[in-house]
C-alpha positions in Angstrom: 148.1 106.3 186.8 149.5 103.1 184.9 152.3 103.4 182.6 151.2 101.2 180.0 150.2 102.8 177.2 146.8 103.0 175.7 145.3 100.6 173.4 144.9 102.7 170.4 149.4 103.1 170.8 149.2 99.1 171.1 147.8 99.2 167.3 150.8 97.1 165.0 152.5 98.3 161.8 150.1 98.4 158.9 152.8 96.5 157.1 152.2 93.2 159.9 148.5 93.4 159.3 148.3 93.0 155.4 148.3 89.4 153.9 150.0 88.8 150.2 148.4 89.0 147.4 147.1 86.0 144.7 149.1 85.8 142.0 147.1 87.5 139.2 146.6 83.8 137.0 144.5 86.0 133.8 145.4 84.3 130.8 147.4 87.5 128.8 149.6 87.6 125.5 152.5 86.8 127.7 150.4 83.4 128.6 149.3 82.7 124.5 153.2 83.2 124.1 154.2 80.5 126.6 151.9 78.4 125.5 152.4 78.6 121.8 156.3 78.1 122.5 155.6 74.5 124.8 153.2 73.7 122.3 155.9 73.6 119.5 158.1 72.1 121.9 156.3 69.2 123.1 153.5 68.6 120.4 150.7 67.9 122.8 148.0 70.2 124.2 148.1 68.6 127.3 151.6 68.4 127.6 151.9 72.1 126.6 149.1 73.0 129.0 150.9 71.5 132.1 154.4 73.4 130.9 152.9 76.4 131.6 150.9 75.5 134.5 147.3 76.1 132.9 144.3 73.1 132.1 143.4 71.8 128.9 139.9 73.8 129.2 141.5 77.0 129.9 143.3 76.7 126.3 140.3 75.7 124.7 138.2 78.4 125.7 141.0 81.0 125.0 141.1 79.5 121.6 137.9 79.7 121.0 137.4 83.2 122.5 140.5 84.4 120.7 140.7 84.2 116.7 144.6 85.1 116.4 145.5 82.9 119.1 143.6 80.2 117.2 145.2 81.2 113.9 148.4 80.9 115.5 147.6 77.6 117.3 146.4 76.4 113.8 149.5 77.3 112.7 152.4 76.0 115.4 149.9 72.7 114.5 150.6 72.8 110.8 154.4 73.4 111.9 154.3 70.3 113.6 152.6 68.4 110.6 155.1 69.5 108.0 158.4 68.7 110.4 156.7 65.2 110.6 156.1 65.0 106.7 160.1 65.8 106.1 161.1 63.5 109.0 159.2 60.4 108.2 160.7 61.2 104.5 164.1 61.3 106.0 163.2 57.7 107.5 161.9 56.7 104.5 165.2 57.2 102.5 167.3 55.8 104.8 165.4 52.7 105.4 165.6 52.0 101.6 169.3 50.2 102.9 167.9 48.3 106.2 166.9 44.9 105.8 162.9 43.9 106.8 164.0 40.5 106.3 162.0 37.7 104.3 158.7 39.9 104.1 160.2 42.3 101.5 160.6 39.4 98.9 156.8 37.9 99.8 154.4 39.4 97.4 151.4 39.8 100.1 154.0 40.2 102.8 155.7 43.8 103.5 156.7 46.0 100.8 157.9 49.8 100.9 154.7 51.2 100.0 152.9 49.3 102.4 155.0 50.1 105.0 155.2 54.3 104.7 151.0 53.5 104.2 151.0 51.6 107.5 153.2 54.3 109.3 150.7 57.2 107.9 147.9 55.5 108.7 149.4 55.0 112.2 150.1 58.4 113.0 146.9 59.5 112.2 144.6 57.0 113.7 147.0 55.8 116.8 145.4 52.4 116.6 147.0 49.6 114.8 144.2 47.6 114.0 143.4 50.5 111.9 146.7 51.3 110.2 146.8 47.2 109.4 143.7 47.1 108.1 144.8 50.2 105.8 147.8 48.6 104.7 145.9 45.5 104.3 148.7 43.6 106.7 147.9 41.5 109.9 148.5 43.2 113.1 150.8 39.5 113.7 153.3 40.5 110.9 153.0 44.2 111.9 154.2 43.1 115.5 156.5 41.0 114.1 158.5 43.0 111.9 158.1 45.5 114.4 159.8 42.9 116.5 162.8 42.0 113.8 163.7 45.2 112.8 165.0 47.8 114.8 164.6 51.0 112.8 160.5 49.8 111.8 160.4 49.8 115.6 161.6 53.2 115.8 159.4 54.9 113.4 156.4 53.0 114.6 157.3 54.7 118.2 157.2 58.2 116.2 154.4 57.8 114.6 152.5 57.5 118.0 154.6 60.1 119.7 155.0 63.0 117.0 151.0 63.3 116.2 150.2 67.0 115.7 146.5 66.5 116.2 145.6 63.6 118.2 142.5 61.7 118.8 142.4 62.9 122.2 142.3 66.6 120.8 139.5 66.1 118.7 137.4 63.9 121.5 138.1 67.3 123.8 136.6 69.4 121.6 133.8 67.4 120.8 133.0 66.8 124.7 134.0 70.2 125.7 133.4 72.5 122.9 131.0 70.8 121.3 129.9 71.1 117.3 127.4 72.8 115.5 124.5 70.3 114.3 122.0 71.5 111.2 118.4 71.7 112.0 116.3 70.2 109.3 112.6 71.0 109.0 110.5 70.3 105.6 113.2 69.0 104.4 115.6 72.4 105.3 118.2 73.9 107.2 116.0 76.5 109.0 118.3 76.7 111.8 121.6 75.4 114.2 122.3 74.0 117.6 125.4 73.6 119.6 125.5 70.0 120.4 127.6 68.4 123.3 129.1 64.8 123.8 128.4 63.8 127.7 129.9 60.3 126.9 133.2 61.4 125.7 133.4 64.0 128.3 132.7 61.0 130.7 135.6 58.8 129.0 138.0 61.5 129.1 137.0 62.3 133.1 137.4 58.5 133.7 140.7 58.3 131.6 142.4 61.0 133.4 141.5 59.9 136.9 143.3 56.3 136.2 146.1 58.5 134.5 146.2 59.9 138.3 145.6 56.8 140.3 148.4 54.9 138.7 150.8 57.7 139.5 150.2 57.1 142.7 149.6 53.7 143.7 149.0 52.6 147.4 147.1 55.7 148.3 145.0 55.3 150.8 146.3 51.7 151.2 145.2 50.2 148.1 147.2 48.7 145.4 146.3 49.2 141.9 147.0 46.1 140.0 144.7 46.7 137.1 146.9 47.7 133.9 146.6 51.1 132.2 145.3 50.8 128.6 147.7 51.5 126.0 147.6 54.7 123.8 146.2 52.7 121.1 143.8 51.5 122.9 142.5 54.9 124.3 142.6 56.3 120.9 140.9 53.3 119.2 137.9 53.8 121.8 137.6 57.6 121.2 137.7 57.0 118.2 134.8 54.5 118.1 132.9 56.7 120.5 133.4 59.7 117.6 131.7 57.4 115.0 129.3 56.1 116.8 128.6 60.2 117.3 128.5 61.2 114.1 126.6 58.3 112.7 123.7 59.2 115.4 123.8 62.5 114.1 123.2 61.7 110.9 120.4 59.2 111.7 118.9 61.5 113.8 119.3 64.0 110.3 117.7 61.6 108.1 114.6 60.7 110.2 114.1 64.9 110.7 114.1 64.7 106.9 111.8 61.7 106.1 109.6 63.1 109.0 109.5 66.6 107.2 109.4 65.3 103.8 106.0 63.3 104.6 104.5 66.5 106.4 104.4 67.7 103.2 102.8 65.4 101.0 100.4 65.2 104.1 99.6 69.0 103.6 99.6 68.2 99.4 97.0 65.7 99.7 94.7 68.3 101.8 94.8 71.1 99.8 94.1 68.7 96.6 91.0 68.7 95.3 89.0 66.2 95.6 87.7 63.6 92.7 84.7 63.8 90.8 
């Protein structure tokens, strides 16, 4: 008889056998904590999102699923909005004493007001065209004194970095969440629909891939040469792209409106008696 042992001896530890678990990755209080706190910390979605190792779309939809988290999300926001008010107040006072050279003393040149109106305008559009066009200024003397003074240039840079809700935010929850849209019949609301935007959805998709491709360029032996737009420039389009949404909506509105609107004199004109 052989001395080797049978096979069901030959069986290993259970402990060898068992494979580790996946982290559990649920999204729990602990996780609405986190985010909250990089939230306040950063001032981004997506920068708050990456902190804790979560996507933008998994925040969204916990916000939306999740009133308190929402209120408090609303809230960390409105945080962010009133430290921005008192800062840009503090720069405001102390740039009563810096110079802005010979475009203070011009009369349809750069003047306090205009300037805090051009910075405001900034921070909530992120496109200079816009903010110049609000402050009644050319974007050439914006870039200029942007150019000659040194503390203009600094609030200009935090108006663009401290916004609490950005463009970007707003195009994310248009594409992704979507909006409720009235349904108009007879010239009434009888109803609503959950409407999504497929072509911001599309711009943001195509946005973050060349985000992606230009942190890494030579992959795959190619060389990206083509330039990045600039913030503005992203905001500015999502921004047009948002318009252009919302005016299509309310075309679409109108002609539900005039279409019911002359169902009903349709239906008035057969029920009236004839003449004679």
């Amino acid at each position: 008889m052989s001395d080797l042992p049978s096979p069901s001896l030959l069986t290993l530890p259970h402990w060898t056998l068992r494979t580790a678990a996946k982290p559990y990755a649920r999204w729990s209080a602990d996780t609405d904590q986190a985010f909250l706190l990089a939230l306040r910390l950063t001032g981004q979605v997506r920068a708050a999102a990456a902190a804790i190792g979560r996507s933008i779309s998994s925040a969204y939809q916990r916000r939306q699923r999740d009133a308190d988290f929402a209120a408090r999300w609303d809230l960390v926001v409105d945080e962010q909005q009133a430290a921005w008010i008192v800062a840009q107040h503090k720069a405001a006072q102390a740039l009563e004493d810096v110079p802005l050279g010979d475009h203070r003393v011009r009369r349809d040149g750069w003047s306090e007001a205009r300037r805090k109106l051009f910075l405001r305008a900034l921070s909530e559009t992120g496109s200079v065209r816009d903010a110049c066009a609000r402050a009644r200024i050319s974007s050439t003397a914006a870039y200029t004194l942007r150019r000659k003074c040194a503390r203009f240039a600094t609030d200009w840079a935090a108006a663009l970095d401290t916004q609490a809700v950005t463009v970007e935010q707003v195009a994310f929850e248009r594409a992704v969440l979507g909006w409720e849209e009235p349904i108009v019949q007879s010239g009434q609301i009888v109803g609503q629909r959950w409407r999504f935007s497929e072509t911001l959805l599309r711009a943001l998709f195509q946005q973050a891939q060349r985000a992606e491709a230009s942190a890494q360029p030579g992959r795959r032996g190619t060389t990206f040469v083509k330039p990045m737009p600039t913030r503005e420039e992203t905001n500015a389009a999502l921004a047009k792209a948002i318009a252009a949404a919302e005016k299509r909506m309310l075309a679409e509105a109108a002609l539900e409106q005039a279409g019911g609107a002359e169902r009903w004199r349709d239906a008035e004109e057969a029920l009236s008696p004839p003449d004679g």
